[in-house]
Structure formats: C-alpha cells, structure tokens
C-alpha positions as CSV (number, residue, x, y, z in Angstrom):
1,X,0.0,0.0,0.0
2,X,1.4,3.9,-1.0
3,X,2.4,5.1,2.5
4,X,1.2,8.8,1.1
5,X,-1.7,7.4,0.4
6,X,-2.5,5.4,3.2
7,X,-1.2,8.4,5.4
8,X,-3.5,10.9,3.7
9,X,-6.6,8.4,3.8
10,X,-5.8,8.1,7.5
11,X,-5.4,11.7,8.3
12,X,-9.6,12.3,6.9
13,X,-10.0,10.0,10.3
14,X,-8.5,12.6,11.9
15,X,-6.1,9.8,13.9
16,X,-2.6,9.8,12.6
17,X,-0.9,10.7,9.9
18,X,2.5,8.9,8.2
19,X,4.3,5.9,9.9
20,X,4.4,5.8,13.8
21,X,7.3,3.5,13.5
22,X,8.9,5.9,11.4
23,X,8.0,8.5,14.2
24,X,9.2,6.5,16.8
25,X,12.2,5.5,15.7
26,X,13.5,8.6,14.4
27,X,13.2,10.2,17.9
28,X,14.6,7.0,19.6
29,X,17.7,8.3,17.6
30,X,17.7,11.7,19.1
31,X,16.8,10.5,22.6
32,X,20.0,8.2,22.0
33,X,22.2,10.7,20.5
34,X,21.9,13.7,23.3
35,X,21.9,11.3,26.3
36,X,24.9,10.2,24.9
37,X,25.6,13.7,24.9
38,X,24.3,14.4,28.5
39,X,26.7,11.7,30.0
40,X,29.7,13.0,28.8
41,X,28.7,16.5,29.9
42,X,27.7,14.3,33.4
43,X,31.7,13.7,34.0
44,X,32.7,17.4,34.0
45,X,30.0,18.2,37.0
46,X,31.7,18.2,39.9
47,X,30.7,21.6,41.9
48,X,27.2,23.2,42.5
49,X,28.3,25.7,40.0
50,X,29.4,23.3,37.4
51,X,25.8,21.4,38.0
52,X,23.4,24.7,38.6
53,X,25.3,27.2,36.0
54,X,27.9,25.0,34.0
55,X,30.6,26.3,35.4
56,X,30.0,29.3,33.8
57,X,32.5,27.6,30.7
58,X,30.1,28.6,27.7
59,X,30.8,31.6,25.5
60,X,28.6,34.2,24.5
61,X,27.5,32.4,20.9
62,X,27.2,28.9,22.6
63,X,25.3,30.2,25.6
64,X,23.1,32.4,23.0
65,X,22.6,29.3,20.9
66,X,21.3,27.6,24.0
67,X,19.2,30.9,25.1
68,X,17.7,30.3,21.4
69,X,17.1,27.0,22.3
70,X,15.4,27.1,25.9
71,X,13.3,29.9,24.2
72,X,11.9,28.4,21.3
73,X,9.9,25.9,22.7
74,X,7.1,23.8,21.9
75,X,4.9,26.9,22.1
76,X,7.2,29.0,18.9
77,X,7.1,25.8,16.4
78,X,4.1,24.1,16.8
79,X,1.3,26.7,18.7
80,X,2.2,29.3,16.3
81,X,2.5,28.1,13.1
82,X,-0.8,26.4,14.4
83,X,-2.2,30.0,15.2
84,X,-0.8,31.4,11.9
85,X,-2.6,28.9,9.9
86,X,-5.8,29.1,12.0
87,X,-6.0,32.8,12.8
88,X,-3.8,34.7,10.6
89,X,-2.5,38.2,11.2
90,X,-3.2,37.8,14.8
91,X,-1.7,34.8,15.4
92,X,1.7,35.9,13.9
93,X,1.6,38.6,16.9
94,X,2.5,35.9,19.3
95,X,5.9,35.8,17.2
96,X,6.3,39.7,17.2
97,X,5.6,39.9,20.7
98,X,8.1,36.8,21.6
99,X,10.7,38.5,20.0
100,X,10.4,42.1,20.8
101,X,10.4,40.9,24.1
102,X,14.1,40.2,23.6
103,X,15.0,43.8,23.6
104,X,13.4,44.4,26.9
105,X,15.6,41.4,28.5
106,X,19.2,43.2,26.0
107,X,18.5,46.8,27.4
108,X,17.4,46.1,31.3
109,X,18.8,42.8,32.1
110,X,21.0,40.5,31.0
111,X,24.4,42.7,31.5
112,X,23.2,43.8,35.2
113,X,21.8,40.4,35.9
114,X,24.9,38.5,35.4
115,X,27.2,41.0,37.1
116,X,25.1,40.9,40.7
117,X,23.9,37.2,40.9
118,X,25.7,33.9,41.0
119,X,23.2,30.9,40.7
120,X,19.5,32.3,40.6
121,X,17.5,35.0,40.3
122,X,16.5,35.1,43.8
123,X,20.7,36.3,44.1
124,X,20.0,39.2,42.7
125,X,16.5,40.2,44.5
126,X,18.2,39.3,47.8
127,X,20.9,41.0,47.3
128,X,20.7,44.1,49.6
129,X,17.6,43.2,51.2
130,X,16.5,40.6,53.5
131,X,17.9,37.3,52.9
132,X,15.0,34.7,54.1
133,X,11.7,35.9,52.9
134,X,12.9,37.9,49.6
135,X,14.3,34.5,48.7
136,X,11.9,32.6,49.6
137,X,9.3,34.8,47.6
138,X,11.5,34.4,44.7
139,X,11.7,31.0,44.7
140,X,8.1,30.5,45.1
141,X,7.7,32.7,41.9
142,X,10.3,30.7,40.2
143,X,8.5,27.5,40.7
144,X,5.0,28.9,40.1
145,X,6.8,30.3,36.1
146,X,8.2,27.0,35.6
147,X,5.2,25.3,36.3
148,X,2.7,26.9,34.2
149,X,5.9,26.7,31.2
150,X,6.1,23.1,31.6
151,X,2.0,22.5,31.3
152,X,2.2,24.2,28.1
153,X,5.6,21.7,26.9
154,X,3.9,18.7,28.3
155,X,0.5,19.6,27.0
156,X,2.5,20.0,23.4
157,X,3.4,16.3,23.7
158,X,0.2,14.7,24.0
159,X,-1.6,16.7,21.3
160,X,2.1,15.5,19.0
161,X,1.8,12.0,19.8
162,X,-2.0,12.0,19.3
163,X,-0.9,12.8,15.9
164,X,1.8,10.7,14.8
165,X,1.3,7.3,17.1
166,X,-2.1,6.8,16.6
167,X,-2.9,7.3,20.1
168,X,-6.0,8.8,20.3
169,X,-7.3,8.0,24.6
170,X,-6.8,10.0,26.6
171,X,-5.2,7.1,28.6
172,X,-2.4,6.6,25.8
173,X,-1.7,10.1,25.2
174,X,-1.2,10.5,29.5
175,X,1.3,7.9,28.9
176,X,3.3,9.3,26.5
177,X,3.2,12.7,28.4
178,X,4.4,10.7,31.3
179,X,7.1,9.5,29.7
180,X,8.6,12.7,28.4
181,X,8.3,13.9,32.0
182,X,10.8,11.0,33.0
183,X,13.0,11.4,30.0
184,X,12.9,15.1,31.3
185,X,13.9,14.3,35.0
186,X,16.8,12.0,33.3
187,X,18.5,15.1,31.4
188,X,18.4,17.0,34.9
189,X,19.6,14.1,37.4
190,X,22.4,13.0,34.6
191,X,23.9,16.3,33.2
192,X,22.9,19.3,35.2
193,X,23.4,22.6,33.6
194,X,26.0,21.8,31.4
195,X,24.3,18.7,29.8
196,X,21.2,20.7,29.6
197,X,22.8,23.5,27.6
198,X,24.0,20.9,25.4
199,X,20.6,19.7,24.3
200,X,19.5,22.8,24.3
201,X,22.3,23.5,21.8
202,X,21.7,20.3,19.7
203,X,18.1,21.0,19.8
204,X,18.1,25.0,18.9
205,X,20.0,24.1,15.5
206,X,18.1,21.0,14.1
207,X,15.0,23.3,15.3
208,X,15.8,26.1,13.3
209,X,17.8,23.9,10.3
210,X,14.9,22.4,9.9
211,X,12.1,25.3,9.6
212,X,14.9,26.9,7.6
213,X,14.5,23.9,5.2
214,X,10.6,23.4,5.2
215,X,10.6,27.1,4.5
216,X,12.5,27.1,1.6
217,X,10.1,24.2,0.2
218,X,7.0,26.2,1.2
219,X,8.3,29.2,-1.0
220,X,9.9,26.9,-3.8
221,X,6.1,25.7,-4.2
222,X,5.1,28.9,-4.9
223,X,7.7,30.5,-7.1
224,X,9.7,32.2,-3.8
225,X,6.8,34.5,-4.0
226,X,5.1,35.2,-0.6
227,X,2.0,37.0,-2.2
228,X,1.4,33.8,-3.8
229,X,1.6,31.9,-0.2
230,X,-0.9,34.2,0.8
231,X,-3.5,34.5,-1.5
232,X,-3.8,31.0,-2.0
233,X,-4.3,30.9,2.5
234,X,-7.0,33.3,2.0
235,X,-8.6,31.2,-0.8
236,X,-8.4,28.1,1.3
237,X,-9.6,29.7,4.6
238,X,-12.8,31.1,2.3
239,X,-13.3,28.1,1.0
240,X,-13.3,26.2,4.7
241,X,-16.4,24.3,5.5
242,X,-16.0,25.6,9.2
243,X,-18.2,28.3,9.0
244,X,-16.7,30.1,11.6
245,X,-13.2,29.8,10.0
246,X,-14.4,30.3,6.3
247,X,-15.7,34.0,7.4
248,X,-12.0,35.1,8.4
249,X,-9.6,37.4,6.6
250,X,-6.4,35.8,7.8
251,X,-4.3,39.0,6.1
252,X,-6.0,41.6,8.1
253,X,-6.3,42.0,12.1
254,X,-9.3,40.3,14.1
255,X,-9.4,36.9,13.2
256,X,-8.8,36.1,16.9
257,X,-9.0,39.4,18.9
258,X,-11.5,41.3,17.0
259,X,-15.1,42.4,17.2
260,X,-15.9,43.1,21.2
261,X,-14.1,45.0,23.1
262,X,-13.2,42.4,25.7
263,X,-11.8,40.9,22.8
264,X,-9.7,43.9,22.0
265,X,-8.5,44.3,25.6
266,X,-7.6,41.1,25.8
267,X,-5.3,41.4,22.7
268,X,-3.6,44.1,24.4
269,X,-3.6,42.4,27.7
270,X,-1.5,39.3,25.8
271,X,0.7,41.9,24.0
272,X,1.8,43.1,27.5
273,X,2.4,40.0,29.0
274,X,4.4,38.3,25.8
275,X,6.7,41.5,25.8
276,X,7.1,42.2,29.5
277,X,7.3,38.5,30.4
278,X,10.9,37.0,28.7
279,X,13.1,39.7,31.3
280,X,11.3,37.7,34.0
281,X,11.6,34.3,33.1
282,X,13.8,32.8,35.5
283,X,15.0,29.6,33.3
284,X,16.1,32.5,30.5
285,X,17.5,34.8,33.4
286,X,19.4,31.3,34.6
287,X,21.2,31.0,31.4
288,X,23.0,34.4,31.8
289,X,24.7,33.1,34.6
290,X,26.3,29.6,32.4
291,X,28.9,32.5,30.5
292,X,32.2,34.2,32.0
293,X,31.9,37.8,31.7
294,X,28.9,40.3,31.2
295,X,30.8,41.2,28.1
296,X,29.4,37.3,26.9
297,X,26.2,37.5,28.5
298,X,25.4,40.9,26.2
299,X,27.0,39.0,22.9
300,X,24.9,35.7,24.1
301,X,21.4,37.5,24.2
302,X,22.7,39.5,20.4
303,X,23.0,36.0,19.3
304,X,19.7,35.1,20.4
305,X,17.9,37.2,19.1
306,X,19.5,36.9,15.2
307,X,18.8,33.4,15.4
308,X,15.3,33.4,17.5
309,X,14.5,36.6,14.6
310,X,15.0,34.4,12.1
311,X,13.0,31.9,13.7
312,X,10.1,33.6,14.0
313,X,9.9,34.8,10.5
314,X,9.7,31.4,9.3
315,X,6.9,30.4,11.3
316,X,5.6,33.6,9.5
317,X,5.5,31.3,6.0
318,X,5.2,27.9,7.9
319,X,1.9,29.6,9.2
320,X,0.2,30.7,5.9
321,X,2.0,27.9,4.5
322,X,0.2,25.4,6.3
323,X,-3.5,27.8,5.5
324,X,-2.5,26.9,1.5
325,X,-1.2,23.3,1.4
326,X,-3.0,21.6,4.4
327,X,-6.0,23.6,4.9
328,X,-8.0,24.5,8.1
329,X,-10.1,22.4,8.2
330,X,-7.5,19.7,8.3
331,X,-5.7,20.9,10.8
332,X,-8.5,21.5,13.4
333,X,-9.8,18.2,12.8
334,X,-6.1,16.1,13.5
335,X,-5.9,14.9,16.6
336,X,-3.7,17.8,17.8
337,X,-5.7,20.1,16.7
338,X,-3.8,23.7,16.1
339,X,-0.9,22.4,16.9
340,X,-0.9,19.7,14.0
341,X,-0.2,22.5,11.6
342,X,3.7,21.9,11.1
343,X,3.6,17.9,11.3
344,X,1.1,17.9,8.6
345,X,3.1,20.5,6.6
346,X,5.7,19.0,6.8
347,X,3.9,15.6,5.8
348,X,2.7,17.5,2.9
349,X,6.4,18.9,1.6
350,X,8.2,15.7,2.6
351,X,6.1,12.8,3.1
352,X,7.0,10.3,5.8
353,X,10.8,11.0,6.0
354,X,10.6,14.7,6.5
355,X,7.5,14.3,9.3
356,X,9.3,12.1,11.3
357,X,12.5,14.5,11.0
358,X,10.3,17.8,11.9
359,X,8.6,15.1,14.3
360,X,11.6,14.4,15.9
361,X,12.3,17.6,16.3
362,X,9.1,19.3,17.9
363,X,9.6,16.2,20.6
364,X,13.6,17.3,20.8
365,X,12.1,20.9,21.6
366,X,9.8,19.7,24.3
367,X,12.7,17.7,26.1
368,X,15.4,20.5,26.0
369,X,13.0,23.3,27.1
370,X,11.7,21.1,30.0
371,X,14.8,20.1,31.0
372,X,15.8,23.8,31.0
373,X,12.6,24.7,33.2
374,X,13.3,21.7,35.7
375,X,16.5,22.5,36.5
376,X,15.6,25.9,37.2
377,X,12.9,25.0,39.6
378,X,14.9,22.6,41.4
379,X,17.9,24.8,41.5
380,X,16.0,27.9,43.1
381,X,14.5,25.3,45.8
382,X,17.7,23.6,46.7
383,X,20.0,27.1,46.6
384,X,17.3,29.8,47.9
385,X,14.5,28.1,50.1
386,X,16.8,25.0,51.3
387,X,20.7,26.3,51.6
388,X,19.6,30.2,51.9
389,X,16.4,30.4,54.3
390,X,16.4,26.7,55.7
391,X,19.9,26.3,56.3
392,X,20.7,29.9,56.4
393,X,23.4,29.7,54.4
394,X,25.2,26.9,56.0
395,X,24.6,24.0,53.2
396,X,27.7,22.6,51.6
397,X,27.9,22.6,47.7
398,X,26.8,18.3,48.0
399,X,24.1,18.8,49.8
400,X,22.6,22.0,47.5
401,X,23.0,19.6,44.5
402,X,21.4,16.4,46.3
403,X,18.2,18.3,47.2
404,X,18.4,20.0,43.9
405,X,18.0,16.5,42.4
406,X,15.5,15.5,44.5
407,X,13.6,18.5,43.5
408,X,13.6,18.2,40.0
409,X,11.9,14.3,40.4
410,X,9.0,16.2,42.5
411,X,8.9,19.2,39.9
412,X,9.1,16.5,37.3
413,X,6.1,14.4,38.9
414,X,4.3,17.3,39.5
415,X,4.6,19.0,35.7
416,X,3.2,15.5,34.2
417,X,0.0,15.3,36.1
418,X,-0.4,18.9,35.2
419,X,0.3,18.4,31.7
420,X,-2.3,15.6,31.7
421,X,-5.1,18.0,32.7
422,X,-3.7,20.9,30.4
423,X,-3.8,18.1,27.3
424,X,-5.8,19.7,23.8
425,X,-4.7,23.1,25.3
426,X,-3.3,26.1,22.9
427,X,0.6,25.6,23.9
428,X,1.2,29.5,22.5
429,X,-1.8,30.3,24.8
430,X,-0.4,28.3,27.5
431,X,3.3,30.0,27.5
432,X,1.5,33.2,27.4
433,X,0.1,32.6,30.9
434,X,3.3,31.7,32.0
435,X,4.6,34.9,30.7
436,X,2.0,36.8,32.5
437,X,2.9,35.6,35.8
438,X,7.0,36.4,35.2
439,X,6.1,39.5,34.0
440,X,3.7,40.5,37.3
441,X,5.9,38.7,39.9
442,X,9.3,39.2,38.8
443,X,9.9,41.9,36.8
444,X,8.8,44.8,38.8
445,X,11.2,43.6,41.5
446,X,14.3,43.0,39.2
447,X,13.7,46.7,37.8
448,X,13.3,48.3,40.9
449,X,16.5,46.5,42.5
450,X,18.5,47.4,39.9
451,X,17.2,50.5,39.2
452,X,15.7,52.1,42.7
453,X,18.1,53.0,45.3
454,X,14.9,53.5,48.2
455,X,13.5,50.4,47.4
456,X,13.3,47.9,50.4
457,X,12.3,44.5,51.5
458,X,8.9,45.2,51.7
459,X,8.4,46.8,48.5
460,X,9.9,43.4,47.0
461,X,7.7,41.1,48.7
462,X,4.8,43.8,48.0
463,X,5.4,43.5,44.5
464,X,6.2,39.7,43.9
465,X,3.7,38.3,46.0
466,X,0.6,40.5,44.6
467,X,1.7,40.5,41.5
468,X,2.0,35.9,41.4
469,X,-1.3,36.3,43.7
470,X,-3.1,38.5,41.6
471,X,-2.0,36.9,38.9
472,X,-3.1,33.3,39.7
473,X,-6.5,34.6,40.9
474,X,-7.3,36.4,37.9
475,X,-6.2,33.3,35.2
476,X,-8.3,30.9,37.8
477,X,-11.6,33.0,37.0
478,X,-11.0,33.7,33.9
479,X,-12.2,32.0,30.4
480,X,-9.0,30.2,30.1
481,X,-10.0,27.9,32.9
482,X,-13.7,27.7,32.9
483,X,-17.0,29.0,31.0
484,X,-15.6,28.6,27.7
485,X,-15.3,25.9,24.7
486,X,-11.6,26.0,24.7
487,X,-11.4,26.6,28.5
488,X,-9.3,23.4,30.6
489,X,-12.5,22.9,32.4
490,X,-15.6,23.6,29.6
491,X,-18.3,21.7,31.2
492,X,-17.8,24.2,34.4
493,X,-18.1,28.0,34.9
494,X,-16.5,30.1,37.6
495,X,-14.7,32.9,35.4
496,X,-16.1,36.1,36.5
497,X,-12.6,37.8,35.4
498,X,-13.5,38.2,30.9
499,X,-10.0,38.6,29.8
500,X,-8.1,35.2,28.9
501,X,-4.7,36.8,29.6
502,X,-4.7,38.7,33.2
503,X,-1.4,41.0,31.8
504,X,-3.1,44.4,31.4
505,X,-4.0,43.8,35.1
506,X,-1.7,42.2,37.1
507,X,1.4,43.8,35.6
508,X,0.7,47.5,36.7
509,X,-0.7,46.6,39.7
510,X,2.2,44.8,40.5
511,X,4.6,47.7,40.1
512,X,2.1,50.1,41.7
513,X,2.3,47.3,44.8
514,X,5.9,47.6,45.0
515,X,6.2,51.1,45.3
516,X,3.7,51.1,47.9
517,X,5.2,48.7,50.4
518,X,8.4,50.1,49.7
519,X,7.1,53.7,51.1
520,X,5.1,51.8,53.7
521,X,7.8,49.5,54.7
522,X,10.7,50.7,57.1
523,X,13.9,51.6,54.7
524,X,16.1,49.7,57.2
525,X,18.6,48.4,54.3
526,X,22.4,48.7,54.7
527,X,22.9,51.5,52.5
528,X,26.6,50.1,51.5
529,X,25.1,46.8,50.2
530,X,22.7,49.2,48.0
531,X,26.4,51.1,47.0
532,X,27.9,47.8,46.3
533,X,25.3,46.8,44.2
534,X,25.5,49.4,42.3
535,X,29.2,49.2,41.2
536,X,28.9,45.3,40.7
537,X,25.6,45.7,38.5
538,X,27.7,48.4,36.3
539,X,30.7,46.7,36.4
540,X,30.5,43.3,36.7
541,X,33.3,44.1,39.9
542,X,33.0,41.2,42.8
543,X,30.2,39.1,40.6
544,X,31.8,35.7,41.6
545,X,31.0,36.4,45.1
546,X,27.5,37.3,44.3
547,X,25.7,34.9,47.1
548,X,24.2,35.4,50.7
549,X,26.3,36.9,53.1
C-alpha cells in the first residue's frame, strides 16, 4: 500500500498521519544521541556551579545558541504556526511579541543580571535586602513560572503524539506525556546545567535547520513569491467548511481578537504580558549566569535574538504555508488540533521522512525546554529556600546539588500530572500565561533592584507576591480555565474575570504594589550593600562572590 496514500486516507479520520514507526524510531535516535551527549557533559560536574550554572564555561555564541534553544519551545514551532494557519495576522503577533520581548531582557537585564547574581534569580533580589523571605518569595515565583511553562511543553506532547502514534485515549496520550516527563527528570539528574545546555544547543539548530529547510520548500512551491503563499491561505480559509473559519480574513487584524471589546482588551492584555514576560523568566534569566563575563552575557542574548529573529519569520511562511497546502479544516480536525499544523506540513512537503524528521524535532524541543525549566525550579528550591532560608546559608555545595536532584523528580512528577489535565490546550496560549505571571511577579522587583536606590524588602515582597497572587487569581476565573469551549474545564463556569490573559491587570498593579510597600515598609537596608550593588551591576566588579552573606 502507497504510505502517502495510506497516510492521507488516515489523516480524513482525523487519527494519525505517516508511519508511527517511522516516528518513533526517528526520535529514539535523538533521545540516543543527546543522552549520549548528556553523559559525557555528566563527568565534567563536579561543583554546584558546574551542575546549577555550567561552570560558567560557555561563550557568548554557545550560551546564545542555548538561550535560542530554551526559548523556542514547543509553544514557537508548533502553537504558532498552528495560530498562523488558523488565525492569521493575529496569530503571527505571538511571534512579534516573543521577539520584541528580547530587547526588553538586552537593554534592562541581561548585563546587570549577570554582574550581581551567581546561581539564581533570587541572588539578585536578595541581594541588599533581606535574605529569608525575599528568597523565599522568589523562589516561590520561580516555581510557580516554571510550572505553568512546563503544562504548556507537556500539553504540546500529548496533542504530537495523538498525531503521529495513533494514540487517540486520553489514557495513551497520559502515557506518552508521562514518559517525556521522565526522560525530562533523566537530562536533569544526569547532566545538570552543562548537559542541559548541550541539548538545548543540539536541539536550537536542528530546530531552526529544519524550519529553515521546510521554508524554503513552502516558498519553492510557490515560485519564492510570498504574495502567492498568501493569496492561496486566504482562498483556502474562504473556501473552509468551518463556517466560523471560512468568514476570516487571515491577512487583516481580528481573526482572533477582534469584534468586542473584551476581545480587543484582551489582545492588548497578551501583547503586555508576551513583551514584559521574557526579562522575567527565571529559566532564561538562569542561562546568563552559564557565561564568563557580562561582556558574553550581552553577545549571548545578540546571538539570540539573530537566530530566534530568524526563527520567527519562518513560522511567518510555515503559518500561511500550512492555510494553502494543508487547509484549516484539516488541521483543526487532527488529533492535535492547532498544533498539528507543522507535522502535517511538513507531511505534505516531505512525506514520511521529513515528518518524522520535523517530528523528531518538535519532541527534541519539548525535552530540551523542559529540562531547562526543571533544573531551574529545582535549582532555586535547593539554593534559595533549602541552603539560603532553611539552612541559612550553612549548606555545603553536596548537599545543595542532592536536594536539587531530589527537587527536579517532584517538579518533574508534578509538571506531568499537570500536563495531563492541560492536554488539547493552545501551547502558544499556555506559554502566554506563564509569561504573565513572570512579567507581574518578577519583573517589577528585578527593575526596581537594579534601578531604585529606596527600594526595600517590603516593597519586593509587595510586589512579587501580589503580582504571582493576583496573577493566579485572575487566570483561575478567567475564560482560560472555565466557562468557555476552549477553557481546561468547559463543562464548568466560575470565570467572572473576561479577559483570557490577566497582563493588562496584574502587571501595573504589580509595580504600583511595590512602590507602595516600599514607602510603607521601614527603609532599614544597609545603605553600602545598595552602593555595592551598584558598582557590581555596572561593572560586573566582585560578581563571583555574588551569594548570601
């Protein structure tokens, strides 16, 4: 029987779509190859910094390949092409905001970051304020980021493997999602940061090698002429049986976020999250601490965002590629719905071969970005809550990296039952709420410590706990949970809150909170630790001994 054929046939059932043992085997390789890799990388870690930060041993372009990599997750390839093909215009401004994001993290961040922290985040919040509960608030934000980052990845590889393994249940996709979470917690426990950032490497150039490549195939089907690409989306979308879809003009805004007003706010809510939220992810902040200098971390973020640019405007033609050779209405009826739209692109360019390839790949993304995320989470529980508020200080470099491990297997549990509940869920939606909640909790407090000599102790915990509090509450009564077709919970409604994305109000509020308490608090910080700060976040002076004193 044609495998094309048979493939094709198969996909009208809306169950899989090329060979599963194809699939399989393909990413058996790549599972083989980078825990190979991981290993090897394993031998090197010796020292809580060579397991939480690499030993700070990557350059800038290495450590900006890896940034590329941790940052295009499942989310960038498959829940925006998805959106792209689906929604158009608006969904290519999940890619706009992703990236101009990036120049947020360049101009406030990254150089000042590196300079005044050593492992974590909580490092720098901690700094010249009070040790146990500004680290213990960061780390709580820390884990809360990760967790809502990781249902989005894990959610990503149940709706993937629905597709290509023919595993429609809900039982047999669990699975799967279940096993990627232990693959995850393997990377982590094995390599640490410096076998991470090798995946992460691995994965951000087959990820981006290979959109290059389908790319040039969507645009060699159409004469290189992108006018062609998206004429022929239009026609298709028009032509959709989905009456819903077949009324959209995918080259023009409001596919997705016009018409009501709430809908308009809640464009602009999104916006303010996706752009506000990458200088306050703390398993992107992380990777600024894996180079030598703050000359590297500035050169490792330049890198990062040529290559995640580039990225992006590729899923630009994957997108409205996808609208003109797969259709709509065959991607929302796969199995992963949305998110089906590069496998079955890619299906369509390349048959078999290339979908287990670009397959292979989306799974690669999930375990690198994962992996990044977990040994975050675990890192900021072991060296903040455990050695800095627990042990105040007093834990050996053994002991941090023990109870790190033994973090990331509870993290690791915890983000796969997750991820089971969060399964059929938008992954770019998903990432977005995660965004939100760096953006609220962390950012206002990173700005203000680097920034605001007055600020004090309780202006931090002001700010980062109403901003993850507020945040939670709003996204937990919102449409994104309950009340809605696409909510996690539609046979329930709770949301009182309309907007999907809490951004527009969680992220002022958050910096309004933090300049209350720091006016209501007593200013009762060491003025000398605020000077020192200073000099070090300039001049990167004293950086290696940036931990609790």
């Amino acid at each position: 029987m044609n495998v094309f054929a048979s493939a094709t046939d198969t996909l009208a059932g809306a169950t899989t779509v090329g060979n599963p043992a194809a699939n399989i085997a393909i990413f058996a390789v790549f599972v083989a190859v980078t825990m190979v890799v991981v290993i090897r990388a394993s031998r090197n870690t010796a020292s809580a910094s060579d397991f939480f930060t690499g030993g700070r041993g990557f350059s800038g372009p290495q450590n900006g390949i890896a940034i590329a990599g941790d940052y295009l997750s499942a989310a960038s390839f498959l829940g925006i092409a998805g959106a792209i093909a689906v929604y158009g215009y608006d969904g290519f401004l999940y890619s706009i905001g992703f990236l101009v994001a990036w120049l947020v993290a360049l101009l406030l961040v990254a150089e000042m970051l590196r300079n005044t922290g050593k492992f974590t985040m909580a490092d720098v919040l901690s700094f010249r304020l009070k040790q146990g509960p500004v680290r213990t608030a960061a780390a709580l934000s820390t884990l809360t980021v990760s967790l809502f980052y990781l249902l989005a990845q894990m959610a990503g590889a149940g709706g993937l493997v629905a597709l290509l393994l023919d595993i429609d249940s809900r039982t047999g996709q669990s699975v799967v999602i279940a096993v990627v979470g232990l693959l995850m917690i393997a990377y982590v426990l094995i390599g640490g940061m410096k076998g991470t950032t090798w995946v992460q490497i691995i994965k951000a150039v087959l990820l981006i090698t290979g959109a290059a490549f389908m790319t040039v195939m969507v645009l060699g089907k159409f004469g290189f002429n992108l006018s062609e690409i998206l004429g022929s989306a239009q026609q298709h979308v028009s032509e959709s049986t989905n009456k819903a879809v077949a009324h959209r003009d995918v080259l023009a805004p409001g596919a997705q976020y016009g018409g009501s007003e709430t809908s308009k706010l809640n464009f602009v809510s999104l916006g303010l999250a996706l752009v506000l939220g990458t200088a306050g992810l703390p398993h992107v902040l992380m990777r600024f601490y894996t180079v030598p200098t703050a000359k590297e971390a500035r050169r490792s973020v330049v890198w990062a965002i040529g290559l995640i640019g580039a990225f992006y405007v590729f899923t630009l033609v994957l997108g409205y590629g996808a609208a003109a050779i797969v259709g709509p209405d065959k991607i929302l009826a796969a199995a992963g719905g949305q998110n089906s739209a590069a496998p079955l692109l890619a299906f369509e360019l390349g048959g078999v071969v290339l979908l287990g390839i670009i397959s292979a790949v989306a799974f690669a993304t999930i375990l690198a970005v994962v992996a990044g995320l977990t040994i975050t989470a675990s890192a900021s529980f072991a060296h903040d809550i455990y050695a800095g508020v627990i042990k105040r200080g007093k834990a050996g470099e053994a002991e941090q990296v023990r109870v790190s491990r033994i973090t990331a297997v509870v993290v690791g549990l915890i983000a796969i039952g997750l991820g089971i509940l969060a399964n059929g869920q938008n992954i770019a939606f998903l990432v977005a709420l995660a965004f939100a909640v760096a953006a609220a909790a962390n950012l206002p407090t990173i700005v203000y410590s680097l920034f605001w000599k007055r600020f004090n102790t309780t202006g931090a915990l002001f700010s980062m706990y109403g901003g993850l509090i507020s945040t939670i509450v709003l996204i937990v009564f919102s449409p994104a949970v309950s009340g809605a077709k696409t909510a996690m919970i539609p046979s329930r409604d709770f949301a009182w809150f309309p907007l999907s994305n809490p951004g527009i109000v969680s992220i002022p509020l958050a910096f309004v909170l933090g300049i209350v308490g720091t006016y209501l608090g007593r200013n009762n910080e060491d003025p000398a630790k605020a000077a020192e700060m200073e000099v070090r976040a300039l001049t990167g002076v004293g950086a290696e001994k940036a931990i609790a004193h």
